[in-house]
VOKE-627524 format. One record per residue (C-alpha): residue in three letters; x, y negated, z negated. Coordinates in nm, 3 decimals, padded with zeros to 5 digits. Example, Ala and Ser with C-alpha at 12.3 -4.5 7.8 and 13.67 -1.06 7.14 Angstrom:
% VOKE-627524
+------+---------+---------+---------+
! type !    east !   north !      up !
+------+---------+---------+---------+
!  ala !  01.230 !  00.450 ! -00.780 !
!  ser !  01.367 !  00.106 ! -00.714 !
+------+---------+---------+---------+
END
This chain:
% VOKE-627524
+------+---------+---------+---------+
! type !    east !   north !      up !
+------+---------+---------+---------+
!  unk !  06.697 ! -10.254 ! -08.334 !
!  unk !  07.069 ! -10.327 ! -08.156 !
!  unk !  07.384 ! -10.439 ! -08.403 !
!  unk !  07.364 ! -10.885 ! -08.416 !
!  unk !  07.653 ! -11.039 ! -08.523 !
!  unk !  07.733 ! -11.390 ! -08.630 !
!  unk !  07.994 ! -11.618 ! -08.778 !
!  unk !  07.903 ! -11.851 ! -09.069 !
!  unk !  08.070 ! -12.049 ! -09.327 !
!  unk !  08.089 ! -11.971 ! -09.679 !
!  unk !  08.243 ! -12.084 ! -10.010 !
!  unk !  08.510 ! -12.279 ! -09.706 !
!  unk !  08.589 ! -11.915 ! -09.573 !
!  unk !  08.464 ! -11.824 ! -09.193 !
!  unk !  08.287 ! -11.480 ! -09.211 !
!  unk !  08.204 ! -11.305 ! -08.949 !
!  unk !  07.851 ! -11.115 ! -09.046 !
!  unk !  07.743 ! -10.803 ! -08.863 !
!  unk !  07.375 ! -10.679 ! -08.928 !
!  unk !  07.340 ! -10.284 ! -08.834 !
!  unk !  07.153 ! -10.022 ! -08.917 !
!  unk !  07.327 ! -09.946 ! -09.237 !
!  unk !  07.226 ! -09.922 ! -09.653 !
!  unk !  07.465 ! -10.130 ! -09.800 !
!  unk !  07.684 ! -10.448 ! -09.790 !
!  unk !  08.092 ! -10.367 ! -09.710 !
!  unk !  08.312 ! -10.641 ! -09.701 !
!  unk !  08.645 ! -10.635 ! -09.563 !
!  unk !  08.914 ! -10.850 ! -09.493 !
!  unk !  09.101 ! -10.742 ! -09.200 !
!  unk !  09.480 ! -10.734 ! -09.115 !
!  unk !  09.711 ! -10.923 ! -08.958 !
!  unk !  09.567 ! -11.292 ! -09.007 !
!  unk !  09.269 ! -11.200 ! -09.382 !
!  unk !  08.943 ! -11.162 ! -09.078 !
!  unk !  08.646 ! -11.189 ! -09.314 !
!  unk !  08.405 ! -10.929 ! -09.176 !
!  unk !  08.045 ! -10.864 ! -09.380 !
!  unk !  07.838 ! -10.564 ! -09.271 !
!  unk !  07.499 ! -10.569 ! -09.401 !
!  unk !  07.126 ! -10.387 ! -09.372 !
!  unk !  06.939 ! -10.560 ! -09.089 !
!  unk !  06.662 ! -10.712 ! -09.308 !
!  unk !  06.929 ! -10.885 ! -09.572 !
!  unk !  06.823 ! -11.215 ! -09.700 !
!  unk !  07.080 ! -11.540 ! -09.645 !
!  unk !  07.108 ! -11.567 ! -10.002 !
!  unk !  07.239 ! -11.232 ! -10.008 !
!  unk !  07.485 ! -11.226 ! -09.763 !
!  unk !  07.584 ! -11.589 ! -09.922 !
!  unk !  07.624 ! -11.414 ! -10.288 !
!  unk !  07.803 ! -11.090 ! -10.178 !
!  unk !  08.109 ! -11.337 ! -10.019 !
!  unk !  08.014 ! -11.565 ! -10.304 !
!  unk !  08.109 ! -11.326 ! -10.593 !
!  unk !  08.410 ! -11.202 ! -10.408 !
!  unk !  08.613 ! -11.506 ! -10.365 !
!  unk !  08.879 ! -11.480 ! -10.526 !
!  unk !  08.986 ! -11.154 ! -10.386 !
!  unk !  08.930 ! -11.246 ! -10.038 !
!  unk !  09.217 ! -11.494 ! -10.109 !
!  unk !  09.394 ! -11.313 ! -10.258 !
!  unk !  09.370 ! -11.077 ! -09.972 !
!  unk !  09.480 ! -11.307 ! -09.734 !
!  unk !  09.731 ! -11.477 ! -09.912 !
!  unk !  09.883 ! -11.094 ! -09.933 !
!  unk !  09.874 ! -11.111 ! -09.549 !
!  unk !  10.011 ! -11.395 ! -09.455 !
!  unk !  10.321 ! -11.355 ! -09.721 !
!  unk !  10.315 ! -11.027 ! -09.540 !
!  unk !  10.658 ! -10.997 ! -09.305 !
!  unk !  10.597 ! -10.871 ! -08.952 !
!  unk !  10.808 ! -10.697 ! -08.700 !
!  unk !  10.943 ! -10.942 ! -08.373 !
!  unk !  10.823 ! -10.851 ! -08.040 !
!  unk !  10.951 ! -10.527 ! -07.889 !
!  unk !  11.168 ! -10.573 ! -07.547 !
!  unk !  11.288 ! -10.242 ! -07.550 !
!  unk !  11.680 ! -10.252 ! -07.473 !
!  unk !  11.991 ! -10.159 ! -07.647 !
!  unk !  12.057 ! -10.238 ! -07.956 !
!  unk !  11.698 ! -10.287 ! -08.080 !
!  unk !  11.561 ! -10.162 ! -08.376 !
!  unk !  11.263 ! -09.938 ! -08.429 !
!  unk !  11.160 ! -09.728 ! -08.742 !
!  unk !  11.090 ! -09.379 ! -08.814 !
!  unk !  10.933 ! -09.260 ! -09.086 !
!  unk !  11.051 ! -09.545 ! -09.301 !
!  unk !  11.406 ! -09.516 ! -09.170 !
!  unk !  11.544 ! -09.779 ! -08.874 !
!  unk !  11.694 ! -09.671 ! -08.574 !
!  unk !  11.875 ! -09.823 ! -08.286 !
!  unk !  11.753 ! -09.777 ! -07.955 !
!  unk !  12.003 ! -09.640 ! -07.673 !
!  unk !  11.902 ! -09.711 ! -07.337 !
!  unk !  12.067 ! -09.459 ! -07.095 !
!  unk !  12.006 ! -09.484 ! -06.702 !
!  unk !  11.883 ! -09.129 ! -06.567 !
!  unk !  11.794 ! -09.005 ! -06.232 !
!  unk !  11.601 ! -08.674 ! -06.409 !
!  unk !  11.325 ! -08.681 ! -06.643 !
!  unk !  11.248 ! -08.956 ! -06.871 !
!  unk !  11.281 ! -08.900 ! -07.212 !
!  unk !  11.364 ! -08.990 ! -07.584 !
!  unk !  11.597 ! -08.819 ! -07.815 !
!  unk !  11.674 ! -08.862 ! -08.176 !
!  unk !  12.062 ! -08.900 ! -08.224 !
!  unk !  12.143 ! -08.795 ! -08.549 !
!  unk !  12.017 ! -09.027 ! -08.851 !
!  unk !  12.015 ! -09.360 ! -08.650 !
!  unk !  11.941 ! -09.355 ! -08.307 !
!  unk !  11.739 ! -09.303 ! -08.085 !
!  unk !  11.795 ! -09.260 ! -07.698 !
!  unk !  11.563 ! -09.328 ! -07.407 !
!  unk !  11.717 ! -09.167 ! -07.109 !
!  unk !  11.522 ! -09.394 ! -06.807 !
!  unk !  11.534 ! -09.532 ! -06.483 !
!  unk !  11.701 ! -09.842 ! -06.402 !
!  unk !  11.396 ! -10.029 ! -06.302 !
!  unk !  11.127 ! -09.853 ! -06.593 !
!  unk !  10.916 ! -10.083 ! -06.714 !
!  unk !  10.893 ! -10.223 ! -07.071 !
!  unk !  10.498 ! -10.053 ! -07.116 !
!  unk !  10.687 ! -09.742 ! -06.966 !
!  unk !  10.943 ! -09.730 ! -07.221 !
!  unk !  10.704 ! -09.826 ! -07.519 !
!  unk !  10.500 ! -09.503 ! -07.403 !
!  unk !  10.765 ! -09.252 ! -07.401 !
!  unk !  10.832 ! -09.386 ! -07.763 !
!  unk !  10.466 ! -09.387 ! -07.852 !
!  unk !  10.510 ! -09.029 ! -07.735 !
!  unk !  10.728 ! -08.932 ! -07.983 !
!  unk !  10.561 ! -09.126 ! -08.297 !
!  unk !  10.279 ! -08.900 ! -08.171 !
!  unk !  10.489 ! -08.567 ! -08.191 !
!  unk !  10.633 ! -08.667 ! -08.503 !
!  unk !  10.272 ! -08.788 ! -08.649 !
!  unk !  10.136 ! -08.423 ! -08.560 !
!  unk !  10.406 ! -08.251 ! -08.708 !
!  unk !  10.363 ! -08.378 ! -09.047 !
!  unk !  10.008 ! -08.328 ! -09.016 !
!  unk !  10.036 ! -07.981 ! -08.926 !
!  unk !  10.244 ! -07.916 ! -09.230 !
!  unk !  10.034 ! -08.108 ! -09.456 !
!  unk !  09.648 ! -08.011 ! -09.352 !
!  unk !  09.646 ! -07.668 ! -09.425 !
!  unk !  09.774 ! -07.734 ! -09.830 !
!  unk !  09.537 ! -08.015 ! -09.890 !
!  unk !  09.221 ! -07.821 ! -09.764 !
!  unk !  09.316 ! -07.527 ! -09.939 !
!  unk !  09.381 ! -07.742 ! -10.275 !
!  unk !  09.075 ! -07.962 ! -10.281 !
!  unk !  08.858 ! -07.670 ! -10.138 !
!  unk !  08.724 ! -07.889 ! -09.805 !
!  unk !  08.759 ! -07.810 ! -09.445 !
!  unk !  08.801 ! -08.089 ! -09.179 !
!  unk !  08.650 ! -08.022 ! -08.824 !
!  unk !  08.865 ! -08.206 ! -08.653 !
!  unk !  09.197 ! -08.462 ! -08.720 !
!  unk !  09.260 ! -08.694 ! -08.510 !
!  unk !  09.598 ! -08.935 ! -08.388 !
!  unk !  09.514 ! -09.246 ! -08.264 !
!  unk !  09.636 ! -09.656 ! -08.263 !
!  unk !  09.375 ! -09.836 ! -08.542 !
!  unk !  09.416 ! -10.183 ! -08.560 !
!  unk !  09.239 ! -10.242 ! -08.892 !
!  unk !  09.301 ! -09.903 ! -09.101 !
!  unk !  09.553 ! -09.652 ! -09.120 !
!  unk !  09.284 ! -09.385 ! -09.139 !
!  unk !  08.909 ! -09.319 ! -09.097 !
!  unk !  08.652 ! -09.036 ! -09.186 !
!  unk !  08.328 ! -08.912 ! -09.043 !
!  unk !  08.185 ! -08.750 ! -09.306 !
!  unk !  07.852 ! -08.630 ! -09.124 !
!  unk !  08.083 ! -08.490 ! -08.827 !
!  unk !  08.388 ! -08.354 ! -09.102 !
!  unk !  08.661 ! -08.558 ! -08.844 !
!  unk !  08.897 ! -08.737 ! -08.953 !
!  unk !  09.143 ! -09.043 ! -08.758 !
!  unk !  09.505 ! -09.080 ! -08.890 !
!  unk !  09.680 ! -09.429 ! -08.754 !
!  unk !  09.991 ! -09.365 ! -08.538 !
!  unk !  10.160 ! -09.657 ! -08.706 !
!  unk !  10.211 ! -09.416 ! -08.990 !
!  unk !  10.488 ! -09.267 ! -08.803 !
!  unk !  10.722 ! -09.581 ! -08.855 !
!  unk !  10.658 ! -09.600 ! -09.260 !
!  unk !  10.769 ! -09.339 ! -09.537 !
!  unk !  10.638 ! -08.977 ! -09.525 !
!  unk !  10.464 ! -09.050 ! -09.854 !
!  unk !  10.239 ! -09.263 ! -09.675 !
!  unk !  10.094 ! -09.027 ! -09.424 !
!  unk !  10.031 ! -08.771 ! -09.718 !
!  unk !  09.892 ! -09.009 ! -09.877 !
!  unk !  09.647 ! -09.157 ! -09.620 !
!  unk !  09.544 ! -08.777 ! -09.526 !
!  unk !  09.447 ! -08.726 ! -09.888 !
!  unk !  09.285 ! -08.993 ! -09.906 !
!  unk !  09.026 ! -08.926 ! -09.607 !
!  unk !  09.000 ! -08.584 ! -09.721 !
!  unk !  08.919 ! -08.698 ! -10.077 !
!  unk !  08.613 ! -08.864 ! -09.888 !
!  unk !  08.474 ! -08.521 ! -09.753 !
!  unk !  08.404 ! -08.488 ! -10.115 !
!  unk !  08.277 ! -08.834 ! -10.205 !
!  unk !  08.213 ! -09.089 ! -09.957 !
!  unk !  08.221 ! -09.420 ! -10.177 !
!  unk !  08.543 ! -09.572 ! -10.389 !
!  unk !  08.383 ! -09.508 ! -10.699 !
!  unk !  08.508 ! -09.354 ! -11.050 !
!  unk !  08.441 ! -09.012 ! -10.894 !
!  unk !  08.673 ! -09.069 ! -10.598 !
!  unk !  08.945 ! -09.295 ! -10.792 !
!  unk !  08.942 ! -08.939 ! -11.071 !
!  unk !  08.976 ! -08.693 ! -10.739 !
!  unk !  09.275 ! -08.881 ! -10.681 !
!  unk !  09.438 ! -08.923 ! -11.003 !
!  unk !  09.409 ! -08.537 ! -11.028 !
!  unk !  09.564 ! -08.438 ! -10.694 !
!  unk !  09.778 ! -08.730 ! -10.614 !
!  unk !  09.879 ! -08.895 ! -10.985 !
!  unk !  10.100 ! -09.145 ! -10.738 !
!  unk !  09.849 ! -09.242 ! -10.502 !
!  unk !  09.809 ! -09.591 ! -10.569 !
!  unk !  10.212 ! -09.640 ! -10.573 !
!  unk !  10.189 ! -09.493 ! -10.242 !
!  unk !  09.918 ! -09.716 ! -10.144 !
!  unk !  10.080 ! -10.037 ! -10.282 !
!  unk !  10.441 ! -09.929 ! -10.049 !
!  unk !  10.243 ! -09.904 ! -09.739 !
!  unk !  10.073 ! -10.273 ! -09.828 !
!  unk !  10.381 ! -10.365 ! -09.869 !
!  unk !  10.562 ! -10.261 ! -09.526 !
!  unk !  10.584 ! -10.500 ! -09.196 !
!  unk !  10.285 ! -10.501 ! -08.987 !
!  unk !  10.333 ! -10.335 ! -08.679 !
!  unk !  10.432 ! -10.588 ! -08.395 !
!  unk !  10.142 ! -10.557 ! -08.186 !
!  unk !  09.938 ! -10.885 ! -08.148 !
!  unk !  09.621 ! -10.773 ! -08.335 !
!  unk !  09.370 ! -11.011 ! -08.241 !
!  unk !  08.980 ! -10.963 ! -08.224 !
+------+---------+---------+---------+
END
């Protein structure tokens, strides 16, 4: 039987229901705008899907009020003078006209230069700085995978970089692989580790429960300060619509 999804109204809140092929209910509200998304098993009753929104009111908005008191970053133009983070710190873009190879080049603590064409386009420019967030992103993860494995005794397939609109990291357990969110790039360093630990962590034990929240607390007493910064931080300025 395919995925069906629908959109209802409940408790005043629009949810957006998708039936699959799955166990049990997850609820989630989504980034930028508190999305109310409800997966459930295929054969779940209306008044179950009505009570597991029902009983969780109060958090969804809370949720959402989080989000929209949440600040987010203006609309990137790329040109001089424009500000762009790195790894929590901000940074002024240079734009300098070249006739050689395009590239970007961190200038000391503060800036960063974009040596381009006259006539390179804004997507253009937004890749070669995409390119770096990448470098960057797999640097750190280089330098953090192979102590986390070792310390909680698990081995990932495969780790992944990619643009997530709704988390800053996901984990196949069956297939051991594991997604980190390029975004990370532009917050704190703590954040990364923290995310990467976290996904790890579920190689061990799939479910937020007791068991996972004590995994934590053992390897990463911090976590959850770490997790409340990166809550905390501008959403990127991409227009993350559904």
């Amino acid at each position: 039987m395919s995925d069906a999804s629908e959109l209802v109204e409940i408790g005043g809140i629009q949810v957006q229901v998708n039936r699959k092929a799955i166990k049990n209910i997850h609820l989630s509200v989504l980034p930028p705008n508190g999305r109310v998304r409800l997966s459930v098993p295929m054969g779940s009753s209306e008044q179950a899907i009505r009570l597991a929104v029902i009983t969780k009111l109060a958090w969804i908005k809370k949720q959402q009020a989080d989000f929209t008191a949440q600040p987010r970053q203006s609309s990137r133009e790329m040109v001089s003078g424009e500000s762009h983070y790195l790894w929590g710190t901000r940074y002024r873009l240079n734009i300098v006209n070249t006739a050689g190879k395009h590239q970007i080049i961190i200038k000391g603590n503060d800036k960063l230069e974009l040596a381009v064409s006259e006539n390179t386009s804004t997507d253009n420019k937004l890749k070669l700085l995409n390119g770096l967030y990448r470098e960057q992103v797999q640097d750190e993860i280089s330098k953090l995978l192979p102590y986390w494995q070792k310390k909680l005794a698990v081995d990932s397939a495969y780790v992944g970089i990619r643009k997530m609109k709704t988390k800053w990291g996901s984990c196949n357990i069956e297939a051991r692989r594991l997604w980190i969110n390029l975004e990370l790039a532009k917050k704190p360093p703590e954040c990364i580790e923290f995310i990467l630990v976290h996904e790890l962590v579920h190689l061990i034990e799939r479910h937020h429960n007791e068991r996972f929240k004590s995994i934590m607390d053992k390897n990463l007493p911090d976590w959850r300060e770490r997790r409340n910064l990166l809550n905390s931080l501008p959403l990127a300025y991409e227009d993350w619509s559904y």
